[in-house]
C-alpha positions, -999 to +999 in steps of 0.1 A: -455-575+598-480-551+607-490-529+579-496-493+592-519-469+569-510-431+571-528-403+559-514-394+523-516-431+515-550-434+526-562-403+501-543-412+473-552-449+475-586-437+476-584-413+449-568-445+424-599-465+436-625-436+425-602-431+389-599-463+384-636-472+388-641-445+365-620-454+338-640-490+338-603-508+348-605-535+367-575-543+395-560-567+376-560-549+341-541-523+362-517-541+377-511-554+342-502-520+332-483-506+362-461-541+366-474-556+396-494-583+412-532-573+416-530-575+455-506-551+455-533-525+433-560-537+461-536-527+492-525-493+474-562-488+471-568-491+509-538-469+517-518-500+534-486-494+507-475-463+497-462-454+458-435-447+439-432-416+415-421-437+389-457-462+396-475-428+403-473-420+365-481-451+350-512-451+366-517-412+356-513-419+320-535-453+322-563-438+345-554-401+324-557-386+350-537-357+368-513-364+398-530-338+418-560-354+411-544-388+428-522-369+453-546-343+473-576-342+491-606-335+471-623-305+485-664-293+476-644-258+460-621-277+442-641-303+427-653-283+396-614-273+388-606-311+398-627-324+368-615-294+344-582-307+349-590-343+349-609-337+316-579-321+299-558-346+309-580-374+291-574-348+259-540-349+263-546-385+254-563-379+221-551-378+182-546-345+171-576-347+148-599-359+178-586-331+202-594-307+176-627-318+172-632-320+213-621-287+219-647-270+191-674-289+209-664-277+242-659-242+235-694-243+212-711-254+243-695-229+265-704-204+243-737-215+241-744-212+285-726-179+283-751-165+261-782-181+275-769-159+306-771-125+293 
C-alpha cells in the first residue's frame, strides 16, 4: 500500500519535527508519550500519516506548544507572533510561583528596550 503525502500533513509533520527537536525529545520518548510505536512518530514527521485531534494534543502539551504552531504554515510575518505564542504556551506549563517569577522578568526586560527607545 502506497502511502501518499498531502500538503497539510506535510507542514504539520514538519512543524512536530522542528518542536520536537526543540524541546530535546527524541522519537521514541515521544511516541512513549503520545501511545504509539516510534515509526509511526518518524512517518508523521515526513507527512506520510496524518493525525488525530485527540494525538494532536498530546503532543501539544508534551512539545508545549500551540496547535497553530503544529497546524499552519510558518510565514517570515508571523514568525515573531509564532514564538510569542509558543513561549506562552511553555508558561502555561509552569507552577504558579515560576510563572510569576517569568512574567516579572519578561515584562522588566520589555520595559527595559522600550525605554532605551525613547
Amino acid at each position: 500500500m502506497e502511502r501518499r503525502k498531502n500538503e497539510s500533513n506535510t507542514t504539520i509533520g514538519k512543524n512536530i519535527k522542528v518542536a520536537r527537536e526543540s524541546a530535546g525529545i527524541t522519537q521514541e520518548k515521544l511516541a512513549e508519550k503520545v501511545g504509539v510505536n516510534p515509526k509511526s512518530i518518524s512517518a508523521l514527521e515526513r507527512g506520510e500519516r496524518g493525525i488525530s485531534y485527540t494525538k494532536l494534543r498530546i503532543i501539544c502539551e508534551t512539545l508545549a506548544v500551540t496547535s497553530d504552531s503544529l497546524i499552519f504554515e510558518k510565514s517570515y510575518k508571523s514568525e515573531k507572533n509564532w514564538r510569542i505564542e509558543n513561549a506562552f504556551a511553555m508558561a502555561n506549563y509552569l507552577k504558579p510561583e515560576d510563572f510569576e517569577h517569568a512574567m516579572f522578568a519578561i515584562e522588566t526586560l520589555l520595559k527595559g528596550y522600550l525605554k532605551r527607545r525613547e
